[in-house]
Each structure stands twice: as structure tokens, then as C-alpha cells.
N, C-alpha and C positions, 0 to 999 in steps of 0.2 A: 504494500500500500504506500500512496507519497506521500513522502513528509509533509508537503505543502496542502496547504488551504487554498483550492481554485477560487476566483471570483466566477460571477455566471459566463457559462460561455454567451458570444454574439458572433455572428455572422459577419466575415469581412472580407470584401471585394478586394482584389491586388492586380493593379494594373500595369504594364510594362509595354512602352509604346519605344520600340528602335526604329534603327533605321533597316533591319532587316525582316523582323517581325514585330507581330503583336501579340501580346499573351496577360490571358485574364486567370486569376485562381481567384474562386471561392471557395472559403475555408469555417469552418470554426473556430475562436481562440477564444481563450480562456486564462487570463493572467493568473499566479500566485499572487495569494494578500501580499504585496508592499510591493510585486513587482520587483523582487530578488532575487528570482531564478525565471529560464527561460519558461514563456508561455505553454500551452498545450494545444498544438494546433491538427485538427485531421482535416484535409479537403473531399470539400465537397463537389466541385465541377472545375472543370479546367476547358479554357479556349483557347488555340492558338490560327493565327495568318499570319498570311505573307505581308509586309507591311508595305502600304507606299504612302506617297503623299509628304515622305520625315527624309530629312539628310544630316545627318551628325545630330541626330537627336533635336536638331527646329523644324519646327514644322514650313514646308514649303507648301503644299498640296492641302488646303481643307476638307475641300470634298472628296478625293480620294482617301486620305487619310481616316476621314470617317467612317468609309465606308468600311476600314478595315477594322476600325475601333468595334465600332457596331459588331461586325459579323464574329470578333473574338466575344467579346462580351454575351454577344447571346447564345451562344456554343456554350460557354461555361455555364450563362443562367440556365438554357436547357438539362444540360447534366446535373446542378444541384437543385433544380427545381424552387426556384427561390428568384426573386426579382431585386436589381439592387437598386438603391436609389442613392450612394456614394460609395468611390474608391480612394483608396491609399494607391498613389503612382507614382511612379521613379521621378526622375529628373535629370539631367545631365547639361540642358540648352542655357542658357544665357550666358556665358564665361563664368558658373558657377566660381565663387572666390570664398577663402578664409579669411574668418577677423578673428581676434581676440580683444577680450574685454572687460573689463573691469565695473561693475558697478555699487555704491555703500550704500548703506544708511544708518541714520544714527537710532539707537534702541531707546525711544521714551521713555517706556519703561523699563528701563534696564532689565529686562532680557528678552529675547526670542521670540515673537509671535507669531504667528500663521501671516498676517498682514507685513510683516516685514521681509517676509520672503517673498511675496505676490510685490514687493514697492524697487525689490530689488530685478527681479523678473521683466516687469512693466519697465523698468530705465531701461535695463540692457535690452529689450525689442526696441524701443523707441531708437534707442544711440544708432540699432544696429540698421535699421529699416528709412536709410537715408538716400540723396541722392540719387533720385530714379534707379534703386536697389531694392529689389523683393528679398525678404527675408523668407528664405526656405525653410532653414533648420536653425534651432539653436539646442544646446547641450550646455547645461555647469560642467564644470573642471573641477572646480575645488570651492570652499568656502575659507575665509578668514575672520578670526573673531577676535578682537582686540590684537589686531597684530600676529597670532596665532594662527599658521596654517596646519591643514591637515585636517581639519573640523570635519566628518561627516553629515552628522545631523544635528545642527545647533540650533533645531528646534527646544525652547524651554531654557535654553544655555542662557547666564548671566553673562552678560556684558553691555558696551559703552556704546560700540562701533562693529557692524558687517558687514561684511565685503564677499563681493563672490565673483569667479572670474567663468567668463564662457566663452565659448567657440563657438561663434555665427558662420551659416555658410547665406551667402548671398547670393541672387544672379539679377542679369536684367531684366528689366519690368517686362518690356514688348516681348521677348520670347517666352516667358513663364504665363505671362496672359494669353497667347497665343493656343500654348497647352492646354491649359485651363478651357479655353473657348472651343478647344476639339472636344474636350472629354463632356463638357457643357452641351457640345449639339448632338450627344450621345445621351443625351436625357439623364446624364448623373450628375454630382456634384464630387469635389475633392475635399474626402474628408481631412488629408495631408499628403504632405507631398515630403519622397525621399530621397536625399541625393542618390543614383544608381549607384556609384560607390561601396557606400556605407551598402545600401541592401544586401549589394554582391559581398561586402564583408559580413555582412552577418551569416550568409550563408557559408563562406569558403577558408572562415578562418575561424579558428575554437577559440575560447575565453579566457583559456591559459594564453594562447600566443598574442593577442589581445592585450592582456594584464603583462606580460614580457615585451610587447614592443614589436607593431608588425605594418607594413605596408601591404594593402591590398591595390592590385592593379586587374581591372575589371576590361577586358578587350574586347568589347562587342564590334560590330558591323561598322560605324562611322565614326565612333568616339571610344578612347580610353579614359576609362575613369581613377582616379588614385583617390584612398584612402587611406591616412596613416594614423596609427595606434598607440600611444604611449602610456603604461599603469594601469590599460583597461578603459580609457578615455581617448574618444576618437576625436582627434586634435586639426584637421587639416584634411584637406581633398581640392583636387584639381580635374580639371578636363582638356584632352590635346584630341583635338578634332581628327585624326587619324585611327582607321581599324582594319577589319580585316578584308572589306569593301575595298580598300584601293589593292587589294590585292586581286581582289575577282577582275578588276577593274585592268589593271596592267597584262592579265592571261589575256582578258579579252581584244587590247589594242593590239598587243604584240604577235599574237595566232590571229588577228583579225577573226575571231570565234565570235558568237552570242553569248550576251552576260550570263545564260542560264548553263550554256557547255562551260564556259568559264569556270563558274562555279562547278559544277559537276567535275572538271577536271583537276580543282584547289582541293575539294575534299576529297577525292579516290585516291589521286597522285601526288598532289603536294608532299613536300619533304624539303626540309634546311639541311639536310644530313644527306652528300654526293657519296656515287657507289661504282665500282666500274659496271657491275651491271645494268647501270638506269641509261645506259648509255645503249644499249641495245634492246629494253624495253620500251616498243613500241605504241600510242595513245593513239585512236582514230577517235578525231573531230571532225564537224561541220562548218564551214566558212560563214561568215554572216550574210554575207551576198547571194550564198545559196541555201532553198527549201530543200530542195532534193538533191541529189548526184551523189556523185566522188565523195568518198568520208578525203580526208588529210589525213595525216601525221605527225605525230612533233614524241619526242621520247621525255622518259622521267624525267631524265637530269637535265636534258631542258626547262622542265616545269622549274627546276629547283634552281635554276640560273636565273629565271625570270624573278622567283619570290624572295632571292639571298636579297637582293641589295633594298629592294622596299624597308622587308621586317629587319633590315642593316639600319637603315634613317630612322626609322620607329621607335627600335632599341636606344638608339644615341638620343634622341630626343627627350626620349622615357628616363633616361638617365639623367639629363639637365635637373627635368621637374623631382626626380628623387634627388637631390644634391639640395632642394628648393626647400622640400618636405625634412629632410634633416636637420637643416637651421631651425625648424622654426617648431617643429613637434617633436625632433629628436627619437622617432619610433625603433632605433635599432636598424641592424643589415637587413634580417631576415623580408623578404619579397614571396609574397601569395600572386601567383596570378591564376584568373579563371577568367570566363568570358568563351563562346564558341573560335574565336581567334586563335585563343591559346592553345588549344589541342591540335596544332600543325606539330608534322613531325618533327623534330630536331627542336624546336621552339625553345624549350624549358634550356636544354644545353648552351642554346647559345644565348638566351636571356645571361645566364649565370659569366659567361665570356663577355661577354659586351657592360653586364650593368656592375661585375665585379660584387656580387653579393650571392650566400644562397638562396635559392628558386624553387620552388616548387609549383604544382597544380593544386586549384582549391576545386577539390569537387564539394556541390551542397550537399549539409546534412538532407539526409532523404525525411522526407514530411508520409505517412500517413494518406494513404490513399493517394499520393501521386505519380503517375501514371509512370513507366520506369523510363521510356524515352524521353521523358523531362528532366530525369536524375542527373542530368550532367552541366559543365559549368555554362553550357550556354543557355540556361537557366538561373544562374545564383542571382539573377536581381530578382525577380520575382517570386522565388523561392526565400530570398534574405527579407524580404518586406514583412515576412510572418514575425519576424523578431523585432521590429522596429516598434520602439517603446510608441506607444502614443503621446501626442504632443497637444495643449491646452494650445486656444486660439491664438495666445499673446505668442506662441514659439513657430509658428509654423504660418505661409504663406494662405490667404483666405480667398476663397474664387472671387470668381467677379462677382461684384456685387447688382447685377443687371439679376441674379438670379434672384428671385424671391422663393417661389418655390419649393415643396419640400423634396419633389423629386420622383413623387409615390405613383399607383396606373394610373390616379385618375388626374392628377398633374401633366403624366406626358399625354394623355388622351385631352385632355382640356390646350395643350402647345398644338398637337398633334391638328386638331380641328380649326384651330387658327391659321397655322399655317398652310391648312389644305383647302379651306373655303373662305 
């Protein structure tokens, strides 16, 4: 039996919009009283498409976009038999940025009240939530209580003066609205929004490595996400708008192929690891110019001449922004990467050569009824969003406020008849 005390389970939508798909779970979760050990989550329906309409995670396309948004969403609500009316969804679009920050107050009555942590709260959203900057996420760090760091809970604590420090992540306004206004003409609302990062860390790296000091590096389709860790406090995250997209992208100019053979030929044959035999293993493609005819030819270790020097610039780039993330959260060598990207062969080896740290693959903890071809990392954003603590209005970006609406059938049937008569 568990130690822990569940609160009631609820039902919670998890939405994941790339640039290469879309994928909706709906789950059950159920927090421990205080929210001190992970959740309990079993799913209950799962969607996924091909995505379009998004490129590096902005949205270019709205109506196609939608179209895709929709058609995952309603796969999973069919499967769980349940209708949503708000999701928790990634993020990665605006030049997501790190702040840190400080905010006090002085203790009236000398000591600690419920109100003095809501005044400290309230400053650092305010400070953080400036300059045509949407505040996504915010996290405490630590507390200080008369000078005294290390305080955990100084609720009740005597003292003068409190201070608490946090890690805001920011992006711009116009592409988080933008989002927002997809998921909006999907007849839901957001209940929060998660850096993709952070999700993909919650799913591909453990608690321990977390509390020791760890960088997550999340490599979907268009964007690389970083996330770094330090005592268990996730301190820092960036986005470098390259993935695994300009690699399908470089098969397909160089073979003059179709993006879709492209693709087909990154995952069957790709490899960063030359052999004397890929030099005599023979690939038949199709030219773009042609429906039918003559297949081509092009061999492995071709594939892996075209993909060395991409995931070469990638790597070196990926290493700047760790050098960036060391200054300033100090998480340690150790490097998590997951994302569909990262499962190219030779990848992880030459991660560890290029970025001089050790590397590994984060595959997501497996969830409870999720379906097993989702078990892997080009999955941990939407698999890491089950662990993502919930966040009070004042810490997390609010939709637009065009919506009034609660969201419910007889809301999108009352939009629904507006819009069609």
C-alpha cells in the first residue's frame, strides 16, 4: 500500500503541438497531500498527427494547424470518452528566456503568514511579466529569512524580513498568443503552459540526477530545447531553433528526393557512425520530379556524409548554449538528451566528442496505459507534462482574454452556431 495520501484524482488534457506532430494524452492524476512525491497518473486516451501549419515551434499556418490540433485532440477524447474543455501545453516559441529574481517583504507581524508569501509571489510575477514579455513559468529557488538561506518552509517562522528568489522563464507576447489562439479555435482553453524542456525533463531524467545537477537537451523536429538542473531546482532553459527537420531537409535537396522519402531514408539508414560496408549498401529512392519510373540510388554512407556535418553545426552550437547554462545554473557535466532526433545512430557518441561531457539517452518513465509506441523519447514532452507541478494564475501565462467562456458542449455549440449562421 502507498505511503502517501492521494488528493482526488481529475482528469487532465496534455497537449504537445511540434513542428512535426501533434499529440494529445488524456490522463488521470492524482497528487500526494503536499505534493512531495510524484503524482499518480494512468491514461486514459491518447491522439496523435502529423502536424503542419508550426515551424520551430510558431505557428505559421492557423488553419492548417488547427486542423491538426483538432483531429489529435479528438482521437484522444474519443479513446477516453470524456470531452475537454482545457489543456496543459508545451511551449518552446517566443525566444523563451531565463530570469532570476529576487523578491522581500517585511513580516508585520513578525512572523510568516500565508499573505506574505502570496505578496512575495505577486512582486516577482509583476517584476517578471515586463516589457512585451509573457511570463510562462515561474519556480522559487530558495527562501531567505532574516539573512538566513536554506529556509524551506518559513511558513509560521519568526522573523523581520523574507526574501525568496525565482526562476522566471519568459517568451514573446505575439508568438505565445498566437498559440494560445490555435488551441482557442480548438474550443479549449490553457489551463498552463510548459516550457517543452522542462516537460521533456521531467520525463527523461530521475530526481536523483535532478537533485545532483543535470542538463536536459530535448531535440524535436525544429527546435532544441535545454533545460538545466541544479539541487533539484530547475534553474535555466533555452531554445536554438534547429532539429532534426533540417536534416530530413538536407536528404531531401541533396538526393533531390521528396521530404516524405527523405524522411523514410533518415530513419531506416541514417547513421553518424561510417563502415566500409555502407559503402556498398545500396538505398532505392524516388526523385521529386518523378511519380513513377526508375527508383535511384544513393548508399548508406552517403546518407551519413550528408547528416555528419548538419548534426556537426548543431552539436557546436548546442555546446555554446551549455557553456551559457553553466554560468548561470551551474547544473554539472552530466547531459540527458531525448527528443525523436536523438535516436540517430552514432548520435549519443558523438554528442559526448563534440560537447566534451557524459551523454546519455532519456527515455520517458512509461505512464500506465500508454500505448508502447509512445514509450520512447520522441515522446518525453508530453509524457513529462504529467509531472508538471500545477501553477496558481499569478505563475503561469493566462489565455486570451477574448475568451469568456467556460469551454463546456454547450459553449462550443452556442461559438459553433455563431459562427455557422
Amino acid at each position: 500500500m502507498s505511503r502517501h495520501s492521494y488528493d482526488k484524482p481529475e482528469v487532465v488534457g496534455f497537449l504537445d503541438i511540434g513542428s512535426a506532430k501533434v499529440c494529445c494524452v488524456i490522463a488521470e492524476r492524482s497528487w500526494p497531500a503536499g505534493h512531495n512525491a510524484p503524482p499518480a497518473v494512468r491514461i486514459l486516451g491518447v491522439g496523435h498527427q502529423r502536424s503542419r501549419g508550426v515551424k520551430a515551434g510558431l505557428v505559421i499556418h492557423l488553419e492548417q494547424a488547427e486542423v491538426a490540433v483538432r483531429a489529435a485532440v479528438g482521437q484522444a477524447e474519443r479513446m477516453a470518452d470524456v470531452t475537454l474543455e482545457d489543456v496543459v501545453a508545451t511551449v518552446s516559441c517566443g525566444r523563451l528566456k531565463s530570469a532570476h529574481l529576487t523578491a522581500h517583504a517585511d513580516l508585520d507581524a513578525g512572523f510568516v503568514r500565508p499573505q506574505d508569501l502570496d505578496r512575495l509571489s505577486s512582486a516577482a510575477h509583476e517584476f517578471a511579466a515586463r516589457e512585451d514579455r509573457a511570463l510562462v513559468h515561474m519556480n522559487r529557488v530558495s527562501y531567505i529569512l532574516d539573512g538566513e538561506t536554506g529556509v524551506r518552509d518559513p511558513l509560521r517562522l519568526a522573523g523581520q524580513r523574507l526574501s525568496a528568489n525565482w526562476h522566471a522563464v519568459t517568451s514573446d507576447l505575439k508568438p505565445l498568443r498566437n498559440m494560445s489562439m490555435l488551441i482557442d479555435r480548438s474550443y479549449l482553453s490553457v489551463r498552463q503552459f510548459v516550457p517543452s524542456g522542462l516537460a521533456a525533463a521531467y520525463a527523461a531524467t530521475t530526481s536523483e540526477e535532478r537533485r545532483l545537477g543535470v542538463t536536459c537537451i530535448n531535440i524535436g523536429a525544429g527546435v532544441m530545447d535545454i533545460a538545466a538542473f541544479s539541487e533539484g531546482q530547475f534553474l535555466y532553459t533555452d531554445t536554438i531553433p534547429v532539429g532534426g527537420s533540417h536534416l530530413t531537409y538536407d536528404i531531401a535537396r541533396i538526393l533531390t528526393t521528396p521530404l516524405a522519402e527523405a524522411e523514410r531514408i533518415k530513419t531506416l539508414y541514417g547513421t553518424l557512425v561510417g563502415a566500409r560496408s555502407d559503402e556498398h549498401e545500396l538505398i532505392q529512392y524516388a526523385l521529386a520530379s518523378e511519380m513513377e519510373g526508375e527508383a535511384y540510388q544513393t548508399t548508406k554512407a552517403e546518407v551519413c556524409r550528408i547528416l555528419y556535418p548538419r548534426v556537426d553545426s548543431q552539436l557546436r552550437m548546442l555546446s555554446e548554449r551549455l557553456d551559457r547554462a553553466d554560468q548561470i545554473a551551474k547544473p554539472g557535466p552530466n547531459v540527458v538528451v531525448t527528443g525523436g532526433a536523438s535516436q540517430l545512430i552514432g548520435f549519443v557518441d558523438m554528442a559526448v566528442r563534440l560537447l566534451d561531457r557524459p551523454v546519455r539517452i532519456g527515455n520517458p518513465a512509461v505512464l500506465p496505459g500508454l500505448p508502447e509506441s509512445m514509450n520512447s523519447p520522441a515522446f518525453s514532452a508530453v509524457s513529462g507534462m504529467a509531472w508538471a507541478e500545477p501553477v496558481s494564475a499569478t505563475q503561469s501565462y493566462q489565455a486570451s482574454p477574448s475568451r469568456v467562456s467556460g469551454g463546456g458542449y454547450l459553449d462550443r455549440m452556442e461559438q459553433w452556431l455563431r459562427e455557422s449562421f
